[in-house]
C-alpha positions in Angstrom: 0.0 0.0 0.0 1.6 3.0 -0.8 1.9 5.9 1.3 0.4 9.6 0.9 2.6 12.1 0.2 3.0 15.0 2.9 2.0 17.9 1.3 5.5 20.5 1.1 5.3 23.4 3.2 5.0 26.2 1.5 7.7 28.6 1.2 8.1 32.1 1.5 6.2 34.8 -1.1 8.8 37.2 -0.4 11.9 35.3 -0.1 10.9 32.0 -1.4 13.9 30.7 0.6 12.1 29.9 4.2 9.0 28.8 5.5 6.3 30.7 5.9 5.1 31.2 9.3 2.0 33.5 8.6 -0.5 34.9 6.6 -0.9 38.3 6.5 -3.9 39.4 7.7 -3.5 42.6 5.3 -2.3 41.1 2.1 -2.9 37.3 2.8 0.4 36.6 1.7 2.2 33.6 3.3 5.5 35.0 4.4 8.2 33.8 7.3 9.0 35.9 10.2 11.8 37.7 9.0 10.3 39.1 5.9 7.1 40.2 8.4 9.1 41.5 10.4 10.9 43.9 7.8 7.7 45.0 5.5 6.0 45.7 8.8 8.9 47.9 10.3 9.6 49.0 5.9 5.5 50.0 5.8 5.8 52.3 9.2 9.2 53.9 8.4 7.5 55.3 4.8 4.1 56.4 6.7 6.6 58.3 9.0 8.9 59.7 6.0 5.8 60.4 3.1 3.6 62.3 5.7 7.1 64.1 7.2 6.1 63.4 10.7 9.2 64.1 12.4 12.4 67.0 11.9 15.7 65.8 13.5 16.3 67.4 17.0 12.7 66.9 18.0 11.4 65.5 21.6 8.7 63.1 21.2 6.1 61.6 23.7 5.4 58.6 23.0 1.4 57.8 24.2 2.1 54.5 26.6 -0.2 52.6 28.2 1.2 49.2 28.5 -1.3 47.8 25.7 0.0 46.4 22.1 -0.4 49.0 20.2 1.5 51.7 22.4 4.1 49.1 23.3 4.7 47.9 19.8 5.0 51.7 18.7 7.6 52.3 21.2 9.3 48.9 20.5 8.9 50.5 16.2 10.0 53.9 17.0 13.2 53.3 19.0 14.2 51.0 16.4 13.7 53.3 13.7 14.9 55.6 14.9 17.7 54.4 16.0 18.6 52.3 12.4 17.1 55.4 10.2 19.0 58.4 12.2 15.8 60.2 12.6 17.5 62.6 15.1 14.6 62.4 17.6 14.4 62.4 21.4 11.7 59.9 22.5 9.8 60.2 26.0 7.4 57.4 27.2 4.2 59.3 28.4 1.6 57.8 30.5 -1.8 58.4 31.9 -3.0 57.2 35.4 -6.6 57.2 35.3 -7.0 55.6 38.8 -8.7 51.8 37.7 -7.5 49.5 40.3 -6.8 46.2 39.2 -6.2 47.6 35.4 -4.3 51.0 35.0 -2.3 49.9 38.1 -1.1 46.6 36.5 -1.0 48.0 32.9 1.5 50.8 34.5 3.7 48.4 35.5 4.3 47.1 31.8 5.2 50.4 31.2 7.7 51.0 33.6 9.2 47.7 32.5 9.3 48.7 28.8 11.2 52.5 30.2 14.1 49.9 31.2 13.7 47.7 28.2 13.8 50.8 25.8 15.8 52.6 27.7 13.2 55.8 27.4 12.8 58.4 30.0 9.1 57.4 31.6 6.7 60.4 32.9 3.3 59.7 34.6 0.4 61.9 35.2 -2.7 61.4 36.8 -6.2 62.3 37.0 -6.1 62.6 40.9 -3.7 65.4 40.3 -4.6 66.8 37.6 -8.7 66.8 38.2 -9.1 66.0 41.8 -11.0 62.4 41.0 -10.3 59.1 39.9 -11.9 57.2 37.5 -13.1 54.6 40.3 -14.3 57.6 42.2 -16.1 58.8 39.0 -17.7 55.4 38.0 -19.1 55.2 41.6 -20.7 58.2 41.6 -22.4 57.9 37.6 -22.2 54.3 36.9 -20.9 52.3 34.4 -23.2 54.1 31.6 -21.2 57.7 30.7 -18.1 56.9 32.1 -16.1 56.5 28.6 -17.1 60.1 28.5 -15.7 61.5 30.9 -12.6 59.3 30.7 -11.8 60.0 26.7 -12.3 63.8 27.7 -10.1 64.0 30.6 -7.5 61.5 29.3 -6.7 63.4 25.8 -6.4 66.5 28.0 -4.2 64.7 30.6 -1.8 63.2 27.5 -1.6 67.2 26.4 -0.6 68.0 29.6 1.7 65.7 30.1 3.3 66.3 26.8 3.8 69.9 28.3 5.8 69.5 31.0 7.7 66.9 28.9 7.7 70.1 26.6 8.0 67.8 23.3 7.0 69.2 20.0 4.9 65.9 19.3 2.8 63.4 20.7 2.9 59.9 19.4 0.0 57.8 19.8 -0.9 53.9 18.6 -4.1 54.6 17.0 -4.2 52.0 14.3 -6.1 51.4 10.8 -9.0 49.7 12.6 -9.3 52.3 15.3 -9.1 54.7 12.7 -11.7 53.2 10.6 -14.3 52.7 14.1 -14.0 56.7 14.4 -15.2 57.1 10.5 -18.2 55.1 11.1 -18.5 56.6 14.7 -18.6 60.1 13.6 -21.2 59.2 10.1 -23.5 57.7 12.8 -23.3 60.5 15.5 -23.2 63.0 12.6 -20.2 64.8 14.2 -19.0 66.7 11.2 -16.2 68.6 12.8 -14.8 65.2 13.8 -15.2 63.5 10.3 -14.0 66.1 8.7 -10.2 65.4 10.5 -10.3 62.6 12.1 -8.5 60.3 9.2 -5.8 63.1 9.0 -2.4 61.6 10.1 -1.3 64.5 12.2 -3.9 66.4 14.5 -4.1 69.5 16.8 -1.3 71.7 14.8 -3.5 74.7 15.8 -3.3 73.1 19.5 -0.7 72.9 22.0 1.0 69.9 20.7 0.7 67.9 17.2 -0.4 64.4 17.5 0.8 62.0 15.2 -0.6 58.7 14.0 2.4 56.4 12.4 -0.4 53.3 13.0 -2.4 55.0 11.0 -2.3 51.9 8.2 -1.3 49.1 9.9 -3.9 46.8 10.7 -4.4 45.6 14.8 -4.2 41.8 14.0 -0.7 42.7 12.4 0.1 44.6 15.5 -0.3 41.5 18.1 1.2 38.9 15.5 4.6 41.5 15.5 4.2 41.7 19.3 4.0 38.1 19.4 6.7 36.6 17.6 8.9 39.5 18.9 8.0 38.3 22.6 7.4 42.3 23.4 6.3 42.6 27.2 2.6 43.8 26.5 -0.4 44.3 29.2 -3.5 42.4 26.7 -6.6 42.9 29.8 -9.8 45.1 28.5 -10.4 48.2 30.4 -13.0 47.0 33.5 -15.2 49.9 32.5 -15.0 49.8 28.7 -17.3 46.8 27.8 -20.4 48.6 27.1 -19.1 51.3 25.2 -20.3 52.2 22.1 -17.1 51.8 20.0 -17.5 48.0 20.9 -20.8 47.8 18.8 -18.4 49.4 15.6 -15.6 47.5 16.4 -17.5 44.3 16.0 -18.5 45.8 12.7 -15.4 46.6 11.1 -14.2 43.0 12.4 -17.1 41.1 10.5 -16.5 43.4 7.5 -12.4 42.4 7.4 -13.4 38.9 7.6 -15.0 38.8 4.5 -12.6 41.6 2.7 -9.6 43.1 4.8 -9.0 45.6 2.4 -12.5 46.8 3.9 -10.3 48.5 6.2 -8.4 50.6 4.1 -11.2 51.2 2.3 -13.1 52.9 5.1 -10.3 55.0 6.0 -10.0 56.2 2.3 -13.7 57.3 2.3 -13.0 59.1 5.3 -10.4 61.1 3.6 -12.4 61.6 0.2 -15.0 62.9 2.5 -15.7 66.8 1.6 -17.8 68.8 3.8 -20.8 71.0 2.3 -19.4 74.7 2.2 -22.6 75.3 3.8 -22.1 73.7 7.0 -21.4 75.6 9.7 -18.3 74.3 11.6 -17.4 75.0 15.2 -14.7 78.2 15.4 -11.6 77.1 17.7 -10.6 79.4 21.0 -9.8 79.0 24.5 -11.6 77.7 27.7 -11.9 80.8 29.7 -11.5 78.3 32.7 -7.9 76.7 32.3 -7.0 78.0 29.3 -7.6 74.2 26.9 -8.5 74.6 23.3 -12.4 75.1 23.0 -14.8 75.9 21.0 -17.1 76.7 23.6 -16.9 79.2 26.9 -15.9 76.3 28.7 -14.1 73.0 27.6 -15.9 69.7 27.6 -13.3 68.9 30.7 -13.7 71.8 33.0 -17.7 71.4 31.9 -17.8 67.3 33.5 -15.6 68.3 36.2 -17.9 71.1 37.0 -21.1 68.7 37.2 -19.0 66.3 39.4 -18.1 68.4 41.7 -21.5 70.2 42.4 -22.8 66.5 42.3 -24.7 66.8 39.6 -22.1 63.7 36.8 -24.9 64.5 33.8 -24.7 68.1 33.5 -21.8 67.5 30.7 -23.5 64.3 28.7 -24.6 65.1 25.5 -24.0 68.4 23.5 -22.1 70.5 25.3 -24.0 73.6 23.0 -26.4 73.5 25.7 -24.5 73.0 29.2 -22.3 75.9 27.9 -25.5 78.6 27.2 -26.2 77.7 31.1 -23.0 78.7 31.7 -23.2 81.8 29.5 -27.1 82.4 30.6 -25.6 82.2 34.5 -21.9 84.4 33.6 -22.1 87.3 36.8 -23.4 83.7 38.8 -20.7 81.4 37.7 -17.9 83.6 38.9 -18.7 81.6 42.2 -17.1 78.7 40.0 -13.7 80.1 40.6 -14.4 79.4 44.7 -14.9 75.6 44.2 -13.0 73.5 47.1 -12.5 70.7 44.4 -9.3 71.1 41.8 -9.9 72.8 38.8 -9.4 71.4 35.3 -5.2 71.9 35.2 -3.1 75.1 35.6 -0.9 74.9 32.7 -0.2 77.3 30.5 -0.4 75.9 26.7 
């Protein structure tokens, strides 16, 4: 009786030397680690050096917060850097939102990753910085809003944070799939002024500090696989507080949409950029929150508006529109100098 033949593993697309290891989630294309490892790294460096993201001599913070994406970009970025001369000095930057038993573990990672990188590690919180914790928060509202207040107060924390790091960018891990979640986000909330940028690679140049997105193509699965076979120290648990937000409903979506066509992905993401907004729409004018000073384009910031509800006990008063909750404020002005009196910290004293 003869005997089957074992099918021959199949080599390399790239190489055609070794085996491949993986299919790429991307491309599909069987490829061995090596040649992942080098169009992944290849792919980032010419996002970085097309969209001129970085100038020699620069400081850069480098968003951390012990997840993949943040620790792959720091892994990426000090390599790069180092093998491309970009010039640049990097910073990890983290947030300490207060979640025991998550952001206390996840910090740990990080401080981990400033001795495996060798990058300078700074840490802010939002006990310091607003007076509450996130526990504190989510005890007092519930587990309904509190993304709210936590993705407000945590991309003003990262701001000023980058401030007293006094870097001229911010780095963050956003990747293609988080990218392409906001797209559908904003179409379905039919936030305008947040479709209209947020595809664009850099952010906030008429803010305090430029964000930049070098994720902004690479796909999440490709993200854990490079984190994987490069055995990158990575903290993978699910914020405690995150499972009902509504992101997870669109991140579900673009996952069953990749599944049948991964170049659904990038396709999103190009729609978001071919986007053109009617000339005719009235878009939001940018100033300064007369409170502490944060880009607004209101009175008062959508920070110093939900720390103002918290502390006069009353967590709703910034849900929703904040068109509203600022005309109160603007209805109540000769009244709300009393807001300058309140025992709780305000929303941060730094100058930007």
């Amino acid at each position: 009786m003869e005997k089957t033949a074992k099918p021959k593993s199949r080599l390399c697309t790239l190489c055609n030397e070794k085996r491949a290891a993986l299919k790429r989630p991307k491309t599909l294309e069987q490829i061995c680690r090596e040649c992942f490892y080098t169009v992944f790294e290849d792919e980032i460096h010419r996002v970085i050096v097309d969209n001129q993201l970085f100038k020699p001599g620069e400081r850069i913070a480098i968003g951390a917060s012990g997840g993949k994406d943040s620790t792959v970009l720091a892994y990426v970025m000090s390599e790069l850097n180092r093998r491309h001369n970009y010039g640049l000095d990097l910073f990890l930057l983290s947030v300490d939102e207060g979640i025991t038993g998550y952001r206390d573990d996840s910090l740990e990672t990080v401080k981990r990753n400033e001795i495996q990188y060798g990058l300078p590690l700074k840490v802010v919180s939002y006990s310091e910085l607003y007076g509450w914790t996130m526990d504190e928060i989510v005890k007092l509202i519930g587990l309904k809003n509190n993304c709210t207040f936590c993705g407000v107060f945590r991309r003003q924390a990262l701001d000023r944070g980058a401030a007293l790091l006094k870097v001229d960018k911010l780095v963050t891990g956003h990747n293609a799939d988080d990218i392409a979640e906001t797209v559908l986000l904003n179409i379905l909330r039919g936030d305008i002024a947040r479709l209209g940028r947020c595809t664009s690679i850099i952010t906030g140049e008429d803010g305090p500090i430029p964000r930049c997105k070098p994720f902004k193509y690479t796909y999440e699965k490709e993200i854990v696989m490079y984190a994987y076979f490069k055995k990158l120290d990575y903290f993978s648990t699910e914020c405690i507080y995150s499972p009902n937000a509504y992101r997870g409903f669109a991140r579900e979506f673009i996952k069953h949409l990749e599944r049948m066509r991964p170049r659904a992905i990038l396709d999103i993401i190009k729609s978001g950029e071919d986007f053109r907004i009617s000339t005719s729409t009235k878009m939001p004018e940018q100033g300064t929150c007369e409170r502490c000073g944060y880009i607004s384009s209101q009175k008062w910031c959508k920070a110093c508006v939900l720390l103002e509800g918290l502390n006069r006990g009353l967590p709703k008063l910034g849900i929703g529109r904040s068109r509203g909750i600022n005309s109160e404020h603007n209805a109540n002005t000769k009244q709300a100098n009393g807001t300058q009196s309140l025992q709780s910290k305000q929303c941060g004293s730094l100058d930007f």
